[in-house]
N, C-alpha and C positions, 0 to 999 in steps of 0.2 A: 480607637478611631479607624484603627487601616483595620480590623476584623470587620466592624460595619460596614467598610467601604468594599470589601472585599464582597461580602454578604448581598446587598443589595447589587455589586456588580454581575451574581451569579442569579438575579431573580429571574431573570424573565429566561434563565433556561432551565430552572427548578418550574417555573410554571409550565412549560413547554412540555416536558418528561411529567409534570402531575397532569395536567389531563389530558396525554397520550394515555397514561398508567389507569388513569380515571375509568375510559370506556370498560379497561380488564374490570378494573374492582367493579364496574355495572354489573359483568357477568358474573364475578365470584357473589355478588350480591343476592343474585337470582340465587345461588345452589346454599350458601352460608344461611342468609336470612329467611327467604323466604321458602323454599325446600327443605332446607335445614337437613343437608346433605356434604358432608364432607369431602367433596371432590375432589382429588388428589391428580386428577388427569389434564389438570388446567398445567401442570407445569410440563408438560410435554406439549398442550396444543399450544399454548402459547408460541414458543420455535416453531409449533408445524406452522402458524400463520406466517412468520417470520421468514421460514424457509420458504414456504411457497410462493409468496408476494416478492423476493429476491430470486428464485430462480428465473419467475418471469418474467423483471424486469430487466434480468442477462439476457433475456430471447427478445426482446423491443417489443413486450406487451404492454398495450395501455397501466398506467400505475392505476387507477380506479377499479380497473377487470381485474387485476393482479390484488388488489385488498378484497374485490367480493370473491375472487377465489381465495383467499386467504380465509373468510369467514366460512364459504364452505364446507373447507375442509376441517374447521376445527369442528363445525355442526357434527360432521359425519364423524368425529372423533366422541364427541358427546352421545351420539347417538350407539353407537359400540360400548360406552361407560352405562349409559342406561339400558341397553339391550342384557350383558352381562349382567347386572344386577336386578332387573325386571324378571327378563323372563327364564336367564340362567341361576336365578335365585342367591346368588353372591351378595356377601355385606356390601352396604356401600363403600367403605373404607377400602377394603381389599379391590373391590372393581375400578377405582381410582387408580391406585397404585399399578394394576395391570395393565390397562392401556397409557400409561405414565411410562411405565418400563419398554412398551412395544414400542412408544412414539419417539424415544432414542433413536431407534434403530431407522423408522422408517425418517425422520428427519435426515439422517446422515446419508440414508437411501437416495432423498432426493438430492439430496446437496452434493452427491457425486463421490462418497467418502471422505467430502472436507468436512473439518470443523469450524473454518472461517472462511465467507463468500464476503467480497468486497464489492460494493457497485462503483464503475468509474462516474469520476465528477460531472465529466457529459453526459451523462447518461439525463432520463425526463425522469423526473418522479413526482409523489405529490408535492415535495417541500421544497423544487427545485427543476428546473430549465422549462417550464411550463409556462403558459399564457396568461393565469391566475398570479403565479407569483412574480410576473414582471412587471403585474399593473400595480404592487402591494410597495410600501418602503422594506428595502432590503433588511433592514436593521430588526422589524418585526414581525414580518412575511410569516417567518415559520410559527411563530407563536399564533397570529390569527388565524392560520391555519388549523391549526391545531383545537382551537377555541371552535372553531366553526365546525367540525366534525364532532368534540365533544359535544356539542350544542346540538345539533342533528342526530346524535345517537340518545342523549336525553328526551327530545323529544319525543321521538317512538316509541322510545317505552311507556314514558307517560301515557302515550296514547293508546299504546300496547296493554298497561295494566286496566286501561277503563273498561276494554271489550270483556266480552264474554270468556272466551276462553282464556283472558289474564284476571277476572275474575275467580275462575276454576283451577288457574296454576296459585296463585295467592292461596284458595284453602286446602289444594293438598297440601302443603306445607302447614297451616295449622290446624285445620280438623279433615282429615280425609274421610271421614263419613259423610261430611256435607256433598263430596263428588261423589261418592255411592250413590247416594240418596237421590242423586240427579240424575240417574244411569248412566255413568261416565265412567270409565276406566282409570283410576289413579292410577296404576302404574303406567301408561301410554303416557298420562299429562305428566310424570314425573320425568320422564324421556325425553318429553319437548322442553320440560325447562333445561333439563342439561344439555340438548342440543343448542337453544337459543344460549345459553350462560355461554358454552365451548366457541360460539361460532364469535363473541363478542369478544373474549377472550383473543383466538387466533386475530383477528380485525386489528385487533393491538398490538398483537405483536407484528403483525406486517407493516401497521404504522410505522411504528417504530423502528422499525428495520428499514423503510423509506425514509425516515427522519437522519437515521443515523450512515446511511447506507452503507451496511454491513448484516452479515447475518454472523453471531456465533451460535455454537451448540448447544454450551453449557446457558444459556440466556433466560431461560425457564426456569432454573434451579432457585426456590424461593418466591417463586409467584404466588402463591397460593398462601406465603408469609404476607408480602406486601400488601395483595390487595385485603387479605383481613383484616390487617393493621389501616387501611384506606377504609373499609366499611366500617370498624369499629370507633375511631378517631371522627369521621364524619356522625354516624347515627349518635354517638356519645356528645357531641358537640351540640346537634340539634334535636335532642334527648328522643333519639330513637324514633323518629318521626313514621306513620304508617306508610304502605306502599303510596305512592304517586311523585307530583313533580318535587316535592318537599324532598322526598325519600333519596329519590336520583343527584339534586343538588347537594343533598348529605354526604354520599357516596362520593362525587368527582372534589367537595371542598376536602372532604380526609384522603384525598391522593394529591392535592396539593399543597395541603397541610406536613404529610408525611416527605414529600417532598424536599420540603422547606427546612422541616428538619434534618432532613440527610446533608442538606449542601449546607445547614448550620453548623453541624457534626464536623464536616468536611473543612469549613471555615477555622472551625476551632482547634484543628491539627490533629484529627482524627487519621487513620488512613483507611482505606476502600474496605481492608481488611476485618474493621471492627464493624462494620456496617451493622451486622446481623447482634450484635451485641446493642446496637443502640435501638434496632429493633424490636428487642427482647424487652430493654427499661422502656423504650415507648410504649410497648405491651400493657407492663407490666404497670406502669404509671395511671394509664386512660382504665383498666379493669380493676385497680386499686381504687380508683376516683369514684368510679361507680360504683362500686362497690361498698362504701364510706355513704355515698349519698343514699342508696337505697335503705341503709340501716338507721342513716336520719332520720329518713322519713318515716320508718317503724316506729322509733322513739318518739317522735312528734306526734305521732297518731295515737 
């Protein structure tokens, strides 16, 4: 009884941290699924969003201007992962990893050679001393917050996958001669999706660094775990649904799915330590699962 009570006393900041973590796995979404790009560089923009959105909120910059410079800068981080492997002809795998290793350095660049930035509690941010969240009840301010940016960046994509040119990002990911065929350049549109993945990506991590108001360094390390575990858990749940709004609500339900289960883990006397290990049987559970069903359905056939 007190594990349940305990459980349920932890939801609404397990929902809170799942669709913060949502918006990431939107982006890892773009390069995993529909790219079907390996991008290793998301755990370094991740912090650069993080870093950037807390430097500027030490300097009394708008927290809003501070998350779309956050998203920028991870753009331009994606945009150096696909430039390196476009047109400097480098695996994907490896061009991840290199600006992954770079984005170390320049993170701690900005952050002054700390590895921990703290915001004071005075300070404005989005999830706190602002005009927004004094009209909200305190009790769950932050989590509607957090619902309503998740809900805004869903949106866009949806609306994003219907145009033209998210029609042309959807098929370089499964047939790139259909964007030949169109006279388009695949590898250009294979750069914007890793710009747009990178820039969603950072946008999360500065959330979240406004949520928590803190930046650390190591804070990236396993991104790139979570939200696959967050696309995979979601698309799995709602049996792989094609791009659009189905696709996105797949997406932020397996980051609070995954969530859920972490502060279950946590509940059950796990400690922070084994995280990555309950990660691994959640892995290994959901592509088990699927795995089983798809042979089913062989059999049946």
């Amino acid at each position: 009884m007190q594990i349940l009570e305990s459980f349920l006393f932890s939801v609404p900041a397990s929902l809170e941290q799942g669709l913060i973590y949502g918006v990431m796995a939107l982006g890892i979404y773009i390069t995993y699924t529909v790219l079907d790009f390996p991008d290793l560089s998301v755990d370094g923009s991740f912090p650069l969003g993080g870093v950037v959105s807390t430097s500027m909120l030490l300097n009394g910059i708008n927290p809003v201007i501070s998350l779309l410079a956050s998203a920028l800068a991870g753009a331009v981080a994606g945009l150096v992962t696909g430039f390196i492997h476009v047109k400097l002809k480098v695996r994907d795998l490896f061009s991840g990893v290199i600006v992954m290793t770079a984005l170390y350095s320049v993170n701690l660049r900005i952050a002054g050679g700390k590895s921990l930035i703290t915001v004071p509690r005075n300070a404005s941010t989005l999830f706190r001393n602002n005009p927004l969240v004094d009209t909200l009840p305190s009790s769950i301010s932050t989590l509607i917050i957090s619902l309503i940016i998740a809900l805004i960046i869903k949106l866009i994509m949806d609306l994003f996958f219907k145009t033209r040119f998210g029609l042309l990002l959807r098929a370089s990911g499964d047939n790139e001669q259909v964007v030949t065929s169109l006279a388009r350049d695949k590898g250009n549109i294979k750069i914007a999706g890793l710009v747009i993945a990178n820039a969603l990506v950072a946008l999360s991590g500065g959330i979240l660094c406004q949520q928590q108001r803190m930046f650390e360094i190591s804070m990236g390390t396993g991104t790139l775990v979570l939200g696959l575990a967050s696309v995979i858990i979601g698309l799995t749940v709602f049996k792989k649904p094609s791009c659009g709004s189905t696709a996105t609500i797949a997406v932020l339900t397996g980051a609070i799915i995954y969530k859920l289960c972490y502060t279950l883990a946590i509940v059950l006397g796990l400690k922070p330590t084994d995280m990555k290990l309950v990660t691994a049987v959640l892995f290994l559970a959901i592509l088990s699962l699927e795995s089983f069903k798809k042979k089913g359905g062989k059999q049946h056939a």
